[in-house]
VEXDO-942988 format. One record per atom (N, C-alpha, C, CB): residue in three letters; x, y, z. Coordinates in steps of 0.001 Angstrom, whole numbers, padded with zeros to 6 digits. Glycine has a CB too. Layout:
N
<lumse:ala u:X v:Y w:Z> $
...
This chain:
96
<lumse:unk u:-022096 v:-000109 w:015307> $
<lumse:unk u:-021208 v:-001075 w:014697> $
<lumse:unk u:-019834 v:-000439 w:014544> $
<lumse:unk u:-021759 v:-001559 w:013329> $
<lumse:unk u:-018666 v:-001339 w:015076> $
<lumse:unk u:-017126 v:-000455 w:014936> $
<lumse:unk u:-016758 v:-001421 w:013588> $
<lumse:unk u:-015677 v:-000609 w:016642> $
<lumse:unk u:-015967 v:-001034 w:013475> $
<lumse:unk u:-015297 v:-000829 w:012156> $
<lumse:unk u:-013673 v:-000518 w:012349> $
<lumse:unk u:-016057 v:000443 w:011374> $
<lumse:unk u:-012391 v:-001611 w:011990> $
<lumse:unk u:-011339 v:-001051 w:012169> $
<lumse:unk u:-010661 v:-001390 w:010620> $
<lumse:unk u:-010639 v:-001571 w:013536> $
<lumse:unk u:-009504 v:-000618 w:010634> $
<lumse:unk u:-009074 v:-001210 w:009370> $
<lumse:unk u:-007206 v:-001336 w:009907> $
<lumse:unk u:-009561 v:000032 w:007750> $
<lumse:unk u:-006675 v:-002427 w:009379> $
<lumse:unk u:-005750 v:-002925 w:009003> $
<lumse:unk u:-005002 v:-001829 w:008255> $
<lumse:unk u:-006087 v:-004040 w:008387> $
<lumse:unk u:-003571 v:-001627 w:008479> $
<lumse:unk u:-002549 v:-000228 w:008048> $
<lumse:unk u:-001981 v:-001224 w:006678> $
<lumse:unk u:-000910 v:000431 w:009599> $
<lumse:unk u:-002055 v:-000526 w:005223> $
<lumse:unk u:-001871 v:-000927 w:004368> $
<lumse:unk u:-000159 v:-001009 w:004287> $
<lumse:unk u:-002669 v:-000266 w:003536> $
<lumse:unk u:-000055 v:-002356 w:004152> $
<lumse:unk u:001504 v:-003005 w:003590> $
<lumse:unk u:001507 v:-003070 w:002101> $
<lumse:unk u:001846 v:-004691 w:004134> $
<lumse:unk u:002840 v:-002693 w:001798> $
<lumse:unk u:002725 v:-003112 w:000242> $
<lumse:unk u:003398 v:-004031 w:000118> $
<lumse:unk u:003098 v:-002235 w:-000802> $
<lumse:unk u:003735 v:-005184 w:001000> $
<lumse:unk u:004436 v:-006621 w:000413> $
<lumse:unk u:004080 v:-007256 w:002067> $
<lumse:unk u:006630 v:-006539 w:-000256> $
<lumse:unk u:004297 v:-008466 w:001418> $
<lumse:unk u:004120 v:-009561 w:002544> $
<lumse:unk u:005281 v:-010866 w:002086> $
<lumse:unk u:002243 v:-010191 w:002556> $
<lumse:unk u:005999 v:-010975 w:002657> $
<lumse:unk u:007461 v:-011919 w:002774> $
<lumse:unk u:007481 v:-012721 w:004193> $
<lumse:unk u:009006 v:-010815 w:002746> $
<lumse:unk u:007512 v:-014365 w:003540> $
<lumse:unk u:007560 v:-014757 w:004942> $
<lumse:unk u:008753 v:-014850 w:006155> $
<lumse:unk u:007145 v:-015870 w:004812> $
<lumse:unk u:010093 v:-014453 w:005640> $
<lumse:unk u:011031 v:-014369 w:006046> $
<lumse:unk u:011987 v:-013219 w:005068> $
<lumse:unk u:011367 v:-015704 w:006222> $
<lumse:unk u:011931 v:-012166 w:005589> $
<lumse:unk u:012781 v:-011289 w:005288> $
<lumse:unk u:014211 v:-011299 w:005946> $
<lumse:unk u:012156 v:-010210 w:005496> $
<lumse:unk u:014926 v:-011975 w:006645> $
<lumse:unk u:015984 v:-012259 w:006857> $
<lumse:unk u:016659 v:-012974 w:005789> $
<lumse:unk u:015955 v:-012775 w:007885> $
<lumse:unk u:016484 v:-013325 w:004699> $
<lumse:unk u:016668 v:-014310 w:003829> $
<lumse:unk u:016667 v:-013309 w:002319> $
<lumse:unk u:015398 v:-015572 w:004044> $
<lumse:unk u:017004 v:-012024 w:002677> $
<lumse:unk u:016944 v:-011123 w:001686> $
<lumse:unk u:018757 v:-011396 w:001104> $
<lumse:unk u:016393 v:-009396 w:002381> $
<lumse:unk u:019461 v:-011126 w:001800> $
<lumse:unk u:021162 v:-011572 w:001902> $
<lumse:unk u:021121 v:-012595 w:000724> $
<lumse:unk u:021784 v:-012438 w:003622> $
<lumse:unk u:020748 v:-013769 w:000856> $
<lumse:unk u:020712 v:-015158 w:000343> $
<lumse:unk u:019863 v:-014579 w:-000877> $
<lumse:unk u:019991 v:-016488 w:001412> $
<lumse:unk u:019067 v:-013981 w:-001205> $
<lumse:unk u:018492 v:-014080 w:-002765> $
<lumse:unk u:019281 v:-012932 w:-003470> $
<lumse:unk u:016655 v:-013803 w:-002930> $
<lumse:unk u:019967 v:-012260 w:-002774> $
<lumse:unk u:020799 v:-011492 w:-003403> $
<lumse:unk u:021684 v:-012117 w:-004195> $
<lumse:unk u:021376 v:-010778 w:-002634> $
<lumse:unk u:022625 v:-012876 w:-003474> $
<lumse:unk u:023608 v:-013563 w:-004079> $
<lumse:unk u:023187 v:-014501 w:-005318> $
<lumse:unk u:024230 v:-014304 w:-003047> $
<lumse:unk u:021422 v:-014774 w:-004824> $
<lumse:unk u:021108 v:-016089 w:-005979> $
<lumse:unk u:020771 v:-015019 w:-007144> $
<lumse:unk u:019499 v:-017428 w:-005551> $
<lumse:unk u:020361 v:-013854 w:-007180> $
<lumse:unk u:019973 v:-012656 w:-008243> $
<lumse:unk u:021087 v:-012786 w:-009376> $
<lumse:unk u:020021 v:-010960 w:-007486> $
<lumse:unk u:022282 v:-012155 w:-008332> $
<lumse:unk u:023415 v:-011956 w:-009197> $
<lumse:unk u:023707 v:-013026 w:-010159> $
<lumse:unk u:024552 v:-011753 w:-008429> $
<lumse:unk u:023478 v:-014631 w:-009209> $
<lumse:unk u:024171 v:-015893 w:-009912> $
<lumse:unk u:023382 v:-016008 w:-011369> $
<lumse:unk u:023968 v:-017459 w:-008896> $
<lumse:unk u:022068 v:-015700 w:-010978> $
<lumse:unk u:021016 v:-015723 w:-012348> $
<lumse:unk u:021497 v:-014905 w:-013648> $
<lumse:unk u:019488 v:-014996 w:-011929> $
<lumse:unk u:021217 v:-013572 w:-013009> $
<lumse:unk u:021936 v:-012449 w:-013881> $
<lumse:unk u:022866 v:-012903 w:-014991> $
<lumse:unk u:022796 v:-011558 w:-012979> $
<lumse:unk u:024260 v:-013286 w:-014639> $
<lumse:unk u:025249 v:-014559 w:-015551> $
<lumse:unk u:024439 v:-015524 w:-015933> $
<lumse:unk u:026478 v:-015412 w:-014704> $
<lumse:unk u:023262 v:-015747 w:-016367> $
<lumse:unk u:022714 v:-017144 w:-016575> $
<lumse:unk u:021835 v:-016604 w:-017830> $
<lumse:unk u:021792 v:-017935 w:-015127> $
<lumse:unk u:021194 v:-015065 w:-017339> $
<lumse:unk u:020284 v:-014636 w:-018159> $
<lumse:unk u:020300 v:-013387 w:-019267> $
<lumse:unk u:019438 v:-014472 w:-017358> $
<lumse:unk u:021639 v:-013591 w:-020424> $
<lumse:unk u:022360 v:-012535 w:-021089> $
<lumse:unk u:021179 v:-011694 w:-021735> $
<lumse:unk u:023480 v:-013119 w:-022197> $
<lumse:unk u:020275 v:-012894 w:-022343> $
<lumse:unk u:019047 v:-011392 w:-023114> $
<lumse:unk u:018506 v:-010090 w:-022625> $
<lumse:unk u:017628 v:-011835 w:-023358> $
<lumse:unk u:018075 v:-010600 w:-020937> $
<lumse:unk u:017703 v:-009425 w:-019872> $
<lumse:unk u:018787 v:-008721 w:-019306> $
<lumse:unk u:016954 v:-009934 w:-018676> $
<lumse:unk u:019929 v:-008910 w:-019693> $
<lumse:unk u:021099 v:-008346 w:-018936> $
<lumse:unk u:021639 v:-007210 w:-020024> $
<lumse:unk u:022332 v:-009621 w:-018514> $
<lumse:unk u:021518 v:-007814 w:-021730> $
<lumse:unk u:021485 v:-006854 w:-023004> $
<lumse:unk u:020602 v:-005613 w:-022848> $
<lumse:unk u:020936 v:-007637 w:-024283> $
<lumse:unk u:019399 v:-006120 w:-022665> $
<lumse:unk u:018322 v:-005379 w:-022224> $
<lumse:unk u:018436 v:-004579 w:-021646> $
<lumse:unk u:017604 v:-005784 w:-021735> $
<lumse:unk u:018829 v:-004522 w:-020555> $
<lumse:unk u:019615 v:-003697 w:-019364> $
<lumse:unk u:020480 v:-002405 w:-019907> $
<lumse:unk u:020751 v:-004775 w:-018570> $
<lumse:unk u:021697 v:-003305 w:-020260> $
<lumse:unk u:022621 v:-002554 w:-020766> $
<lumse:unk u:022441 v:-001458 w:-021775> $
<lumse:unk u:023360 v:-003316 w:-021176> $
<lumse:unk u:021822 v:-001605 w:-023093> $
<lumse:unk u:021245 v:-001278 w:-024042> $
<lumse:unk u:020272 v:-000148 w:-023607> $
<lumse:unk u:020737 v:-002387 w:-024623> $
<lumse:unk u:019263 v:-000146 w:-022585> $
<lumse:unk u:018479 v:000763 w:-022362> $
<lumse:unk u:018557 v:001545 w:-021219> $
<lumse:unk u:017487 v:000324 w:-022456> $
<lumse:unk u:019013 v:001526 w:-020498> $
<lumse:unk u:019016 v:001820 w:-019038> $
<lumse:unk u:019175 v:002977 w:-019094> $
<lumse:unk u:019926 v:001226 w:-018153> $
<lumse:unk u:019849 v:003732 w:-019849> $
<lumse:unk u:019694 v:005318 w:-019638> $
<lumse:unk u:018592 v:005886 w:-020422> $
<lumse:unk u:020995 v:006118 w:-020062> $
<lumse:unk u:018077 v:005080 w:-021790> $
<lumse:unk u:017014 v:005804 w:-022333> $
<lumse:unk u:015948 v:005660 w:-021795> $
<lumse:unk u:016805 v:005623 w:-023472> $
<lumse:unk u:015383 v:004607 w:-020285> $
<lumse:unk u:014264 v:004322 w:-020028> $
<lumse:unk u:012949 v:004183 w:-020564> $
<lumse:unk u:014229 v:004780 w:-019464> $
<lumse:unk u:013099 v:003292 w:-021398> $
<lumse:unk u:012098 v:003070 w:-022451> $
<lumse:unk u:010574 v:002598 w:-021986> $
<lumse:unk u:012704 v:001991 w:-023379> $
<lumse:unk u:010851 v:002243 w:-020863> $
<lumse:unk u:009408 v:001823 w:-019856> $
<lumse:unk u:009424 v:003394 w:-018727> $
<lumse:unk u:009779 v:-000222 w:-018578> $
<lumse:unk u:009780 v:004309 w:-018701> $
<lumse:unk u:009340 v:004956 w:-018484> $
<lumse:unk u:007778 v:005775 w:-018389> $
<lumse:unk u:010001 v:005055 w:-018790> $
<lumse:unk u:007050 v:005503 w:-016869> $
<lumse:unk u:005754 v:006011 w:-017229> $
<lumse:unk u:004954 v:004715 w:-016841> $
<lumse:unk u:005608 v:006540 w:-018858> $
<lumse:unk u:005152 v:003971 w:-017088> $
<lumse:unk u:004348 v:002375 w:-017462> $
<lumse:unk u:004435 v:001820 w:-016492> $
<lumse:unk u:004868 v:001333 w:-018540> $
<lumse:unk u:003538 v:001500 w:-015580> $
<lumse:unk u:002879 v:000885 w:-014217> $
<lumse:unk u:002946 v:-000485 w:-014802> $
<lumse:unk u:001172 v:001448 w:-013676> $
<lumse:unk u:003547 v:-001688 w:-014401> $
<lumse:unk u:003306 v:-003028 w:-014610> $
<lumse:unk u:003100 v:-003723 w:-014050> $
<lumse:unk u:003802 v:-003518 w:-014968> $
<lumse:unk u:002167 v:-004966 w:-013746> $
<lumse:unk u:002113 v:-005278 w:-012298> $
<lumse:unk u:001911 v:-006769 w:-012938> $
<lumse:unk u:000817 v:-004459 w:-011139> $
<lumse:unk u:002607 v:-007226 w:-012316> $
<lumse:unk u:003071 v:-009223 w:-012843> $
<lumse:unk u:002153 v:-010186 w:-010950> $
<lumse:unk u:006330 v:-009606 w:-012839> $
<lumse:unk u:002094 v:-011108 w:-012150> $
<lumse:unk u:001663 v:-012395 w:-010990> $
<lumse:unk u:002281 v:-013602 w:-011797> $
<lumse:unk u:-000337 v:-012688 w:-010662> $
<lumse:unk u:003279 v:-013724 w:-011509> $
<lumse:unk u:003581 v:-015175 w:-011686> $
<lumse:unk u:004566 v:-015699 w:-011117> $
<lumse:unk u:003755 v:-015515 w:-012836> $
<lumse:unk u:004965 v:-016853 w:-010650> $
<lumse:unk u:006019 v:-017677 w:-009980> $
<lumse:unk u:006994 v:-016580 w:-009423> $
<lumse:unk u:006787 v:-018776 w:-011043> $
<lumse:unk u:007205 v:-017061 w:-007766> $
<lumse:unk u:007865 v:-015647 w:-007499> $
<lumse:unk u:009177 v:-016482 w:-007576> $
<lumse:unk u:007463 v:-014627 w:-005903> $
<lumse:unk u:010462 v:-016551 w:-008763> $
<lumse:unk u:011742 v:-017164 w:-008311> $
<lumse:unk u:012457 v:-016548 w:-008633> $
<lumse:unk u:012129 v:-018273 w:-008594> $
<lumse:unk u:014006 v:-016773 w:-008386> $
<lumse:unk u:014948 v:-015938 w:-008859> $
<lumse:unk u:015000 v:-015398 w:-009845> $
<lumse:unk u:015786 v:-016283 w:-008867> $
<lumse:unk u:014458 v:-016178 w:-011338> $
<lumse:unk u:014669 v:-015608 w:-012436> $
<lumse:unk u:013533 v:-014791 w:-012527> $
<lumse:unk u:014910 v:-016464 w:-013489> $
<lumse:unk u:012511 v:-015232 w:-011621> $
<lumse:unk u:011314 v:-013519 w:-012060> $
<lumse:unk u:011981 v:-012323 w:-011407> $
<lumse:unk u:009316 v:-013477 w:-011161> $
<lumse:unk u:012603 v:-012604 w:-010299> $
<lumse:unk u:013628 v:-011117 w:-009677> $
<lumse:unk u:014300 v:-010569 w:-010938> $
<lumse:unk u:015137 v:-011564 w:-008387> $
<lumse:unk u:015232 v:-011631 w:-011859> $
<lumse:unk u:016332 v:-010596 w:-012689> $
<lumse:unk u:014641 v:-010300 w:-013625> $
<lumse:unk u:018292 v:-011585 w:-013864> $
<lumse:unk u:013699 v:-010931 w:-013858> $
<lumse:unk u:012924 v:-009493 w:-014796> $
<lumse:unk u:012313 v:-008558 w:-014335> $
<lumse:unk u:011918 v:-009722 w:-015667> $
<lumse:unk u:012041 v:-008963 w:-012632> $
<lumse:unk u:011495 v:-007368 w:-012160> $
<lumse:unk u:012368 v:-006667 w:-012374> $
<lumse:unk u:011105 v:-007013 w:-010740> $
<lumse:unk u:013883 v:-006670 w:-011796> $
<lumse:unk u:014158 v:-005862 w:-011566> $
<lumse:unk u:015206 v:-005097 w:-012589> $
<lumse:unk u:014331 v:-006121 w:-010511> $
<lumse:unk u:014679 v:-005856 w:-014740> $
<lumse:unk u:015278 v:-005816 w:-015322> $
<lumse:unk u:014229 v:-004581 w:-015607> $
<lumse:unk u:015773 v:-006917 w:-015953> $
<lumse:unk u:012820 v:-004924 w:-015674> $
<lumse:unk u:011766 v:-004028 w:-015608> $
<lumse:unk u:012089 v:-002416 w:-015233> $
<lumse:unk u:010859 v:-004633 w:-014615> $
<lumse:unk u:012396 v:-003026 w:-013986> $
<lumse:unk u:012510 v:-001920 w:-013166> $
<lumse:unk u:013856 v:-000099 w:-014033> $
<lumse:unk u:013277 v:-002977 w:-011484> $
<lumse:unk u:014856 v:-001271 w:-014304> $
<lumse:unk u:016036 v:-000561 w:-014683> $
<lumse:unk u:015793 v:000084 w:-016134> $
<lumse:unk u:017295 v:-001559 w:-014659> $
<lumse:unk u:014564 v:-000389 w:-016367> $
<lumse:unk u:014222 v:000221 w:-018006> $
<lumse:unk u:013266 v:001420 w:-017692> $
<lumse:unk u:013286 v:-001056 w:-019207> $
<lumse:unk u:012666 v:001840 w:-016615> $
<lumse:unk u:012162 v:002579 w:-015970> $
<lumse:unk u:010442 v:002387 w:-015255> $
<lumse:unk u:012427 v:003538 w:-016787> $
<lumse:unk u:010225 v:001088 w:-015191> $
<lumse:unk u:008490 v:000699 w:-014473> $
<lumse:unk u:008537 v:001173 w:-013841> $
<lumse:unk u:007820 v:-000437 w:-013938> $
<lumse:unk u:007834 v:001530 w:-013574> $
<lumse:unk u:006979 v:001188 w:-012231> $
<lumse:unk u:006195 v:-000246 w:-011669> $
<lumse:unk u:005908 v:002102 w:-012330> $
<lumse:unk u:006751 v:-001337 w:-010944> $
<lumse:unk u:006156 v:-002438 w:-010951> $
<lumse:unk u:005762 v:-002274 w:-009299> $
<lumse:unk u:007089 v:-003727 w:-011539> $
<lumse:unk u:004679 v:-003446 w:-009566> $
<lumse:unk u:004089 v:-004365 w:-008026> $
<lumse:unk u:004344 v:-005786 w:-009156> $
<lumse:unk u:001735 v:-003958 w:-007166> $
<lumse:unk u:004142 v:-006528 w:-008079> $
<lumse:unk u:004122 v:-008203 w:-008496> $
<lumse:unk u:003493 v:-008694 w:-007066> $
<lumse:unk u:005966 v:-009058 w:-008898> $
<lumse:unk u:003178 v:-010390 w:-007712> $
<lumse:unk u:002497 v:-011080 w:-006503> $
<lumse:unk u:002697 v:-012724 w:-007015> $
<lumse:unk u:000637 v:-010521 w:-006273> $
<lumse:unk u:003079 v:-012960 w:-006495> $
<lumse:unk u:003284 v:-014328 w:-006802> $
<lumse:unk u:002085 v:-015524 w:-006726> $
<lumse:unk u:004325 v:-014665 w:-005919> $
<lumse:unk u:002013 v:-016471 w:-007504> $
<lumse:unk u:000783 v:-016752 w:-008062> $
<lumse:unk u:000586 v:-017962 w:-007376> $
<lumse:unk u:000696 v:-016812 w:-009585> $
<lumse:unk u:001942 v:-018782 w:-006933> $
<lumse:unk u:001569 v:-020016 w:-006188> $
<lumse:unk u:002473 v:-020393 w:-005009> $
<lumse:unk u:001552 v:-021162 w:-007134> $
<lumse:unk u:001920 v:-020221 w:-003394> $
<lumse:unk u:002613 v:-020558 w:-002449> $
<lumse:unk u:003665 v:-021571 w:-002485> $
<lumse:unk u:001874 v:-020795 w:-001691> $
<lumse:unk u:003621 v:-022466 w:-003195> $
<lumse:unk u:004546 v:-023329 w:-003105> $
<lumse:unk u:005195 v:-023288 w:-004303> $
<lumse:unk u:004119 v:-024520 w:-002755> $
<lumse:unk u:005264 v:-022545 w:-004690> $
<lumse:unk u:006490 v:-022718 w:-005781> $
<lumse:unk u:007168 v:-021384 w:-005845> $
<lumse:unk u:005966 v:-023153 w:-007387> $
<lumse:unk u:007118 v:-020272 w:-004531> $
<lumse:unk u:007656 v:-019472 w:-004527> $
<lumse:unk u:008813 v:-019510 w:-003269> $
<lumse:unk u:006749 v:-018604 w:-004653> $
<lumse:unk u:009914 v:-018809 w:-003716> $
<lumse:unk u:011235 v:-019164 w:-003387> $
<lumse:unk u:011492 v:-017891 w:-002353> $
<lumse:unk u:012304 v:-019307 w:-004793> $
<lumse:unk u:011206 v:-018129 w:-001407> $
<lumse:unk u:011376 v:-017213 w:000044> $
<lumse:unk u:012502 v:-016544 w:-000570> $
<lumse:unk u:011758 v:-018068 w:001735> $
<lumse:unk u:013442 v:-016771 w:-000689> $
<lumse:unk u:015018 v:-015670 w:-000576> $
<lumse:unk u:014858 v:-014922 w:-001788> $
<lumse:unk u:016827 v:-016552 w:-000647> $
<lumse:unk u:014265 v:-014983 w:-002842> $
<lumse:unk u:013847 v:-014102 w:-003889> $
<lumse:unk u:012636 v:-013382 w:-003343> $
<lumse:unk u:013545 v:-014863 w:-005224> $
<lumse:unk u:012043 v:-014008 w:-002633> $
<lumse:unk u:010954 v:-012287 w:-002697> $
<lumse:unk u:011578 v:-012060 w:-001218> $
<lumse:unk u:008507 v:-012347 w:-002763> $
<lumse:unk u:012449 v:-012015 w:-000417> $
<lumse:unk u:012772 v:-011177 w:000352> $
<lumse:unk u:013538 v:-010116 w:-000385> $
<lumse:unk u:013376 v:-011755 w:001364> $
<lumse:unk u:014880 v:-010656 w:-001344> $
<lumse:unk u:015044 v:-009974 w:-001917> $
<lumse:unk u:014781 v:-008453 w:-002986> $
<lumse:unk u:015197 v:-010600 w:-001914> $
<lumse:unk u:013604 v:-009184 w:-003244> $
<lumse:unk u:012604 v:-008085 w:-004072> $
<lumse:unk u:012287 v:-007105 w:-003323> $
<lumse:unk u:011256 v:-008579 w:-004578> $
């Protein structure tokens, strides 16, 4: 009996050309979303999530980008996965 295995990816995006375009929609959010942007500001050098593996499933859209990657700037370590094909916004998880 053979046996092959598949080379492990750590993301799957159905159009990564479309990374450009969620960039710009990141930033637009960012101005939209001052608490996570305080957040940011406020901690970013003390890395208060430092250490802490987090791993999210929910709605992949722009505004879950500004908290990954508000996550991120506080010091996670994240994975994410988005929880429902159709309500996830291609140019944000290329972005991601």
């Amino acid at each position: 009996m053979s046996t092959s295995t598949m080379p492990y990816v750590a993301f799957k995006v159905k159009d990564i050309s479309l990374a450009a375009w969620g960039r710009k929609e990141i930033e637009l959010a960012e101005a939209e979303m001052p608490g996570l942007m305080a957040l940011r500001a406020e901690y970013k050098d003390e890395q208060p999530l430092a250490g802490a593996r987090i791993a999210g499933c929910l709605h992949m859209t722009i505004q879950t980008a500004v908290l990954i990657e508000t996550l991120i700037a506080l010091g996670a370590e994240v994975t994410w996965s988005s929880c429902n094909i159709f309500s996830t916004q291609d140019q944000a998880a290329a972005a991601i």
